[in-house]
C-alpha positions in Angstrom: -7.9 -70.0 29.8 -7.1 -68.2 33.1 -3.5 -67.7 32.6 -0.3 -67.8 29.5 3.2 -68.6 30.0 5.2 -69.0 27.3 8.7 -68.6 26.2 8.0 -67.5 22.4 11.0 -67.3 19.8 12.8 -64.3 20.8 13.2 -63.9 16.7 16.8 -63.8 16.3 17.9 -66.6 14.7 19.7 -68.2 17.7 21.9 -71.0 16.7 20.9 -70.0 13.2 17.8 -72.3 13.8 15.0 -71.6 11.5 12.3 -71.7 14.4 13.7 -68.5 15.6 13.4 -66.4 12.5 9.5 -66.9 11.5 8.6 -63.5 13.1 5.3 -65.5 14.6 5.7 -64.0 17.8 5.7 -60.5 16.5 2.4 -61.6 14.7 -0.4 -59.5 16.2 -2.8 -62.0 14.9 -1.3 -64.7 17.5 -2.3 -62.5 20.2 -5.6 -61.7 19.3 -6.0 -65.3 18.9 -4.7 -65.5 22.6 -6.8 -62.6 23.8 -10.0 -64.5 22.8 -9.4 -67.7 24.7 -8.4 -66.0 28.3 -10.7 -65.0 30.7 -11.2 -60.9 30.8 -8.0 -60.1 33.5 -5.9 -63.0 32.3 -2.8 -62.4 32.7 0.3 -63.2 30.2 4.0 -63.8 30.9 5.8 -63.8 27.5 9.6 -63.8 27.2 11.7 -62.2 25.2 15.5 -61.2 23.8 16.5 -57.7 25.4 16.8 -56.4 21.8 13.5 -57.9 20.1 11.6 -57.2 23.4 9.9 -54.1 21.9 8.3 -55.9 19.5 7.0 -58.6 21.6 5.1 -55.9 23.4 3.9 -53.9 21.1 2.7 -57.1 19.3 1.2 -58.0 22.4 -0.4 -54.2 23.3 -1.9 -53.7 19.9 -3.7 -57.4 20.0 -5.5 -55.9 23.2 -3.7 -56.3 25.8 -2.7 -53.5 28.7 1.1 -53.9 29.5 1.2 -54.0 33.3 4.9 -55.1 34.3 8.2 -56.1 32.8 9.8 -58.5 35.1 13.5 -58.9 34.7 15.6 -62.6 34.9 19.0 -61.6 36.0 22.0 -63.9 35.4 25.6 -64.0 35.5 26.5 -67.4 33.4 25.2 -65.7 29.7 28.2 -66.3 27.2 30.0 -63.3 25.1 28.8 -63.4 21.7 30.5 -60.7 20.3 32.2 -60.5 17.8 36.7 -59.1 18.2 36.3 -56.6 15.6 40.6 -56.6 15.1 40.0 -60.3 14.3 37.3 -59.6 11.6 39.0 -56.8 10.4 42.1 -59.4 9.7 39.8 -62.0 8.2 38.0 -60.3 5.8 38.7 -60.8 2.8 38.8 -57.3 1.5 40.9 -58.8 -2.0 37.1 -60.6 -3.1 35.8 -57.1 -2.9 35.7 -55.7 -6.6 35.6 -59.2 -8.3 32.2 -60.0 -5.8 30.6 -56.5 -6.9 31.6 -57.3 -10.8 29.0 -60.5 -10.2 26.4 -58.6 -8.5 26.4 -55.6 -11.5 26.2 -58.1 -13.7 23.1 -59.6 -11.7 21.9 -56.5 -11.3 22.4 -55.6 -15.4 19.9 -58.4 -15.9 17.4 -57.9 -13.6 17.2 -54.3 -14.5 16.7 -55.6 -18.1 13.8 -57.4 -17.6 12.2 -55.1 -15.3 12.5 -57.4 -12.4 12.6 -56.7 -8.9 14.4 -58.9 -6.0 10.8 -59.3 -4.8 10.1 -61.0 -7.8 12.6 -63.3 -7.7 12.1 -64.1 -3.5 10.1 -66.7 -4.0 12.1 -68.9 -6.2 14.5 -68.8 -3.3 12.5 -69.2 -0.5 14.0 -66.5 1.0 13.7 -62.8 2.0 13.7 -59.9 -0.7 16.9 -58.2 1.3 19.0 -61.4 0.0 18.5 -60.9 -3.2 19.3 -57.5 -2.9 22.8 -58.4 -1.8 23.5 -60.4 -4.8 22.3 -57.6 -7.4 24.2 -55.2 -4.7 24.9 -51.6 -6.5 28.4 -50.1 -5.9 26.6 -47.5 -3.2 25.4 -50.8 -1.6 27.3 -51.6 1.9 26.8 -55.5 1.6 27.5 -57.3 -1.8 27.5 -61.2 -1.6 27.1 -64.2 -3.4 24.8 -66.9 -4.2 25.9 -70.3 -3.7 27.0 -72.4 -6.8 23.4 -73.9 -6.9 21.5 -70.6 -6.4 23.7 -69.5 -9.4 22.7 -72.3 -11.4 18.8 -71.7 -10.6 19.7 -66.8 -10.8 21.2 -68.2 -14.4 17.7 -70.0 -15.5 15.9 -67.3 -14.0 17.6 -64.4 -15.7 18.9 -65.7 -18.6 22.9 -65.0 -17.8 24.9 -66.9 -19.9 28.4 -68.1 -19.0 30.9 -65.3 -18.8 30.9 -65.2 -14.9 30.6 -68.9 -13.8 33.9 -69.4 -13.0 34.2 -66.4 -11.0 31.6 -67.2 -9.0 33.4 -70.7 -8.2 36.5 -69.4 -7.4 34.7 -67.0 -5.1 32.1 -69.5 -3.7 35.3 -72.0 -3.0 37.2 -69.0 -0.8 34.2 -68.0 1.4 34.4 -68.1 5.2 38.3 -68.6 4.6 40.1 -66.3 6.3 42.1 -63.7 4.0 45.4 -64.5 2.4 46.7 -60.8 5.1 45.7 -63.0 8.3 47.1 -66.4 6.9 50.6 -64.1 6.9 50.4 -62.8 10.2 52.5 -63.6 12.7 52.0 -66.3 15.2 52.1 -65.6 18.9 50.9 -68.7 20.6 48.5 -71.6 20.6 45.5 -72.4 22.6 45.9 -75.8 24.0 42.0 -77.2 24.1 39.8 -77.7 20.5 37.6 -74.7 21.6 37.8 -71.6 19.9 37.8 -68.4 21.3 38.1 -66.8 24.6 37.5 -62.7 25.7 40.7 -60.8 25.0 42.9 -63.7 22.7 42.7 -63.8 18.7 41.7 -67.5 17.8 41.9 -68.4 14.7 39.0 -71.4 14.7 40.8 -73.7 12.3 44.3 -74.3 14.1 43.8 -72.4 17.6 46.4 -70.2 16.7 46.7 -66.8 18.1 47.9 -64.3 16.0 49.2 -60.8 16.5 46.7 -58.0 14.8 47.7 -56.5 11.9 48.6 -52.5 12.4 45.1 -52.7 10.5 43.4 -53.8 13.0 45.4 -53.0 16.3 43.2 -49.8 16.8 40.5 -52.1 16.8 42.0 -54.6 19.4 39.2 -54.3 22.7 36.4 -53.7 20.5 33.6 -56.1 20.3 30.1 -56.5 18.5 27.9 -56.8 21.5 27.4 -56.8 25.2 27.7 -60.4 27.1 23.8 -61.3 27.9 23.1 -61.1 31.4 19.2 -60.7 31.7 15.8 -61.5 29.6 12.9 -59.4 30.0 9.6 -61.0 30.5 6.5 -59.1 29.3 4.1 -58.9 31.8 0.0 -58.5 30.1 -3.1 -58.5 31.1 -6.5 -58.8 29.1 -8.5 -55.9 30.1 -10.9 -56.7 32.9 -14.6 -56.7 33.1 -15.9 -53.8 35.0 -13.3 -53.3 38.0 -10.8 -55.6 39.8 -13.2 -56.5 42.3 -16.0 -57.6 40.4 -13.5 -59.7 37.4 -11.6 -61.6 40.4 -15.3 -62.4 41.6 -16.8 -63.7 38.1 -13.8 -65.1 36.5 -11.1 -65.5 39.9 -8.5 -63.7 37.7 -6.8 -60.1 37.3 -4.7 -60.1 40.3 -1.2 -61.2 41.3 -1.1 -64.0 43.4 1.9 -62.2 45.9 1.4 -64.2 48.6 2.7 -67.6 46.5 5.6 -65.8 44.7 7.4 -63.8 48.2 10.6 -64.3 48.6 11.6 -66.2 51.6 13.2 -64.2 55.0 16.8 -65.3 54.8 17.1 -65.8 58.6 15.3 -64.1 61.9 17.0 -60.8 61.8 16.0 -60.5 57.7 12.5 -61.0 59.3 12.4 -58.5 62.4 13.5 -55.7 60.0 11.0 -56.5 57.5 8.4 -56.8 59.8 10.0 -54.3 62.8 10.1 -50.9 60.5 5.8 -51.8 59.8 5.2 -52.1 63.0 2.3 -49.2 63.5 0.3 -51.3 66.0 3.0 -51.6 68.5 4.6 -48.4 67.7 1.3 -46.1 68.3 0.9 -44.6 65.2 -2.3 -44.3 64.8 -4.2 -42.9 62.1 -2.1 -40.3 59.4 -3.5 -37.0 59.2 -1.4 -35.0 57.5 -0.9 -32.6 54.4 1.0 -35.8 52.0 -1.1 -38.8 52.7 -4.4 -37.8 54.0 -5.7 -39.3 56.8 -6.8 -42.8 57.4 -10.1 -43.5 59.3 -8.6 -46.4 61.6 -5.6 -47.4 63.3 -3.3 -48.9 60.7 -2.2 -52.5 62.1 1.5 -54.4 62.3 3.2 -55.9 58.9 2.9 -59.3 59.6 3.7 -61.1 56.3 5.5 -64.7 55.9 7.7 -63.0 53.2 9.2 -59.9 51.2 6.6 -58.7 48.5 7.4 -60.3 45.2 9.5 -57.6 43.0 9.7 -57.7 39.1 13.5 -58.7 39.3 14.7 -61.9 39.6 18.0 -63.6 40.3 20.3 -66.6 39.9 22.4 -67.6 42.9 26.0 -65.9 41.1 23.9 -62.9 40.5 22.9 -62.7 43.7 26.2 -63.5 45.2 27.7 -60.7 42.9 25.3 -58.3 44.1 25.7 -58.9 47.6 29.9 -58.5 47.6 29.1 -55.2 45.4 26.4 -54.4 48.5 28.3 -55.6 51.1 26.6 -56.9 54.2 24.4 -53.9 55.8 23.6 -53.8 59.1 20.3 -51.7 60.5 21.0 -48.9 62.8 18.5 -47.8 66.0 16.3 -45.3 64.6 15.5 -42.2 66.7 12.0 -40.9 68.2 10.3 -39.6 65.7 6.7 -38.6 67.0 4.3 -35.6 66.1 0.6 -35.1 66.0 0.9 -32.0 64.3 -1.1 -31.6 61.1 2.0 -31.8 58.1 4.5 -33.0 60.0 4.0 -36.4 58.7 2.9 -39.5 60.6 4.0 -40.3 64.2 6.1 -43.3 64.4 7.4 -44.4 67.7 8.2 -42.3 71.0 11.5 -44.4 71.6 12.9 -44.9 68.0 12.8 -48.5 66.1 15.3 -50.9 67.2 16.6 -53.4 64.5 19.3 -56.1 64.8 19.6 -57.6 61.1 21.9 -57.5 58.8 22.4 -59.0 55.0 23.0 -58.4 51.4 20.9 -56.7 48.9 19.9 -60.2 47.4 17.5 -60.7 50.2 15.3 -58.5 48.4 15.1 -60.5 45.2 13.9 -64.4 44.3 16.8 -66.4 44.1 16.7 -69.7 42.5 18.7 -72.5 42.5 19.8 -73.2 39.0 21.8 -70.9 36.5 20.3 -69.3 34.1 21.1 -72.7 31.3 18.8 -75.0 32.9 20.9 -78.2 34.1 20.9 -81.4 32.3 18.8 -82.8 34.6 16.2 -80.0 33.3 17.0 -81.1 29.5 15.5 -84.0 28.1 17.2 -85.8 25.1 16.0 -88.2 22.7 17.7 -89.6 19.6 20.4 -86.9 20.2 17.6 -83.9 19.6 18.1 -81.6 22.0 16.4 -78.2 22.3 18.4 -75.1 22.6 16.8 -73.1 24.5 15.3 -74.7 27.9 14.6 -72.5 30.6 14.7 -73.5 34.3 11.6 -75.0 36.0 12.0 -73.4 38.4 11.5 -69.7 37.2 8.6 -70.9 35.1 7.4 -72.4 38.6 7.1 -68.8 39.6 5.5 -67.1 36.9 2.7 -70.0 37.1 2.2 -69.1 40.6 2.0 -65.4 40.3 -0.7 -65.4 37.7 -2.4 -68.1 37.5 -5.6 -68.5 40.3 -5.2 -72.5 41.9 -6.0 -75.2 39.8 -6.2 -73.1 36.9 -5.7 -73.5 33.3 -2.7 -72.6 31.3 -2.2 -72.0 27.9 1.4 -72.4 26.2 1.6 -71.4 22.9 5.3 -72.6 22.4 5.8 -75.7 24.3 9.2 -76.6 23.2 10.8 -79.5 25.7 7.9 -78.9 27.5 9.6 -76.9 31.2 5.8 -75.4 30.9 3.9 -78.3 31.2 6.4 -79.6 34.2 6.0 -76.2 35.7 1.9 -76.8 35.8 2.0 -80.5 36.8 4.5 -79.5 39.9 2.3 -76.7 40.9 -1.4 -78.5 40.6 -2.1 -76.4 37.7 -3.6 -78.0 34.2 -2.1 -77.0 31.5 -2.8 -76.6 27.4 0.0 -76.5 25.4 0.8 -77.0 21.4 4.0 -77.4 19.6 5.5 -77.3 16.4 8.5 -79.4 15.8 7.7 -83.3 15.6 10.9 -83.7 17.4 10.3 -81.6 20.6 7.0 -83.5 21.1 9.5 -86.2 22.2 11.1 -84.3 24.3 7.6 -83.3 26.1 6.8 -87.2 26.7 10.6 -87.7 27.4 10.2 -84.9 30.2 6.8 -85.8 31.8 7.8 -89.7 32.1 10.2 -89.1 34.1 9.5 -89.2 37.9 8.5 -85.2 38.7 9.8 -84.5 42.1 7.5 -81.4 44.0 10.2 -79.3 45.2 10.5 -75.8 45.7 13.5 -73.8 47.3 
């Protein structure tokens, strides 16, 4: 394998799907695995959720891998998440309280009895210790809850609890997720008009679109959310440790570099280009060698910039991010620089006798990869069979990129998590090959769905 791009479960139980709460792509294992099959200065570009991004890494580092980048995907269209902590405060049912933790001592009572802990009774469950601990929560214990009526029913046979606390947990099981009987009384201020739920800065309640005014409760509370709105995902940037140096792995095996000149991004007009270009300009200019006290000196006249493009950065935008960025920017324009020539030893290098002259002008953006689609690939990008979607599809386009940048031509890449398959599409449009596996039954349709379509090469 010369090269792995992936987009592994960020681990965090999006959507509540089960896919994204196997902790496989923390799994140290995996990446060993990976580290065996890629070329010695293979490259990896992994992505991640800002908050589980740490442990991709340091799966990723202690499987044998050097860290060499993180390369940010900067968006503006993420939705707010969080949570209006005056609304929770209002629905929680704070009157369940005691008769929830009388059920969980009395869980708790009989697992202490037979000398049972909640790791021995996981596995009847199928589920994490930490949930059992929440149903045999002591009174110190933040978090009591409640089985279901059927996990109750399988605790009972387990434990040997007889009857006293069945109906309790009934009445309790039948009241959960309702809001409590203090919001029900609140009073009404207004009504959304669509069937959606929920917008930054009104109190929806989900089951009527009502909005009601916070209790005095909650109305300290009122501005206060769970979470930031998602506006980037980092992408872990890897390499497997080369053989010998650079020089000699890119000569045995064609990989360990970044292939810049593929992943620049594009002048925005004449003027971007004469100032990218026009400030490098050492040939024209006279520079000559440096020899001075910071840099050294060089041996030979250092030559004109002459690139097609702005180096590739590790930051990349969507086209309202980059729009944002520029009004915040403003459009700059480049100034005549003044004669700035010495061949004294320490003054630094000699740059022109009659001072740079530069005539562009531009946002900030121009610096950065901007591409086309928002950050929620477009349905175009999202292949549907049988009414299976998957949730999480990223842009072809951005995966187009991170092909390019480290993966040598015609090269092979290995996805571990194919998903709907943007991967594969990424490889095919770029004249790369491509191995990929994937889990789900249902997202293999997807794949076939995607790559039957016709695949139109286009770039920017």
């Amino acid at each position: 394998m010369d090269a792995v791009v992936t987009d592994p479960p960020y681990e965090i139980g999006f959507m509540n799907r089960g896919f994204d709460r196997t902790g496989i792509a923390f799994d140290v294992d995996l990446w060993r695995g990976i580290l065996r099959v890629l070329k010695p200065g293979g490259h990896v570009a992994a992505f991640a959720a800002s908050r589980t991004y740490h442990r991709l890494a340091g799966a990723i580092e202690d499987a044998g891998f050097e860290i060499r980048d993180q390369v940010d995907w900067v968006y503006a269209s993420g939705m707010p998440h969080g949570s209006d902590a005056a609304i929770l405060i209002d629905r929680e049912r704070r009157e369940d309280l005691e008769p929830t933790r009388r059920v969980c001592r009395f869980i708790r009572a009989a697992m202490d009895a037979k000398g049972l802990a909640s790791k021995d009774l996981a596995s009847a469950f199928d589920c994490n210790p930490r949930l059992i601990d929440h149903w045999a929560a002591r009174d110190t214990d933040s978090q009591p809850s409640l089985p279901s009526v059927a996990q109750w029913s399988r605790l009972k046979t387990l434990l040997d609890l007889d009857d006293a606390m069945d109906g309790e947990v009934e009445r309790l099981n039948v009241r959960k997720g309702q809001p409590s009987d203090t919001f029900k009384q609140l009073p009404v201020i207004g009504e959304h008009a669509s069937e959606t739920g929920g917008v930054p800065g009104e109190r929806f309640q989900a089951h009527d679109n009502l909005i009601r005014e916070p209790s005095d409760t909650a109305k300290p509370f009122k501005g206060w959310y769970s979470q930031l709105k998602p506006a980037h995902e980092p992408i872990c940037l890897a390499r497997k440790p080369l053989d010998g140096n650079l020089a000699h792995n890119l000569f045995e095996y064609g990989t360990g570099a970044l292939h810049i000149d593929a992943c620049r991004v594009p002048f925005r007009n004449t003027a971007d280009e004469a100032e990218s270009k026009g400030k490098n300009q050492h040939g024209r200019f006279g520079s000559g060698p440096r020899d001075n006290h910071v840099y050294g000196a060089d041996k030979a006249d250092r030559t004109d910039y002459t690139a097609e493009a702005r180096f590739a950065p590790n930051m990349l935008f969507d086209q309202s991010t980059a729009k944002e960025l520029d009004r915040q920017s403003g459009i700059t324009v480049s100034r005549k620089g003044k004669p700035r020539a010495s061949t004294k030893p320490g003054d630094g290098w000699g740059m022109t006798h009659t001072g740079a002259e530069y005539d562009d002008m531009g946002g900030a953006s121009r610096f950065y990869p901007v591409f086309r689609y928002c950050p929620k690939a477009s349905p175009s990008e999202r292949p549907k069979v049988d009414g299976i979607l998957h949730p999480t599809v990223k842009p072809v386009e951005l995966m187009r990129w991170l092909v390019r940048l480290i993966t040598p031509e015609g090269g092979l890449v290995l996805e571990p998590f194919a998903g709907s398959g943007t991967t594969l599409e990424a490889c095919l449009l770029e004249h790369m090959q491509c191995t990929a596996s994937e889990l789900d039954p249902d997202y293999i349709k997807l794949i076939h769905a995607r790559l039957s379509k016709p695949i139109q090469n286009e770039l920017f």
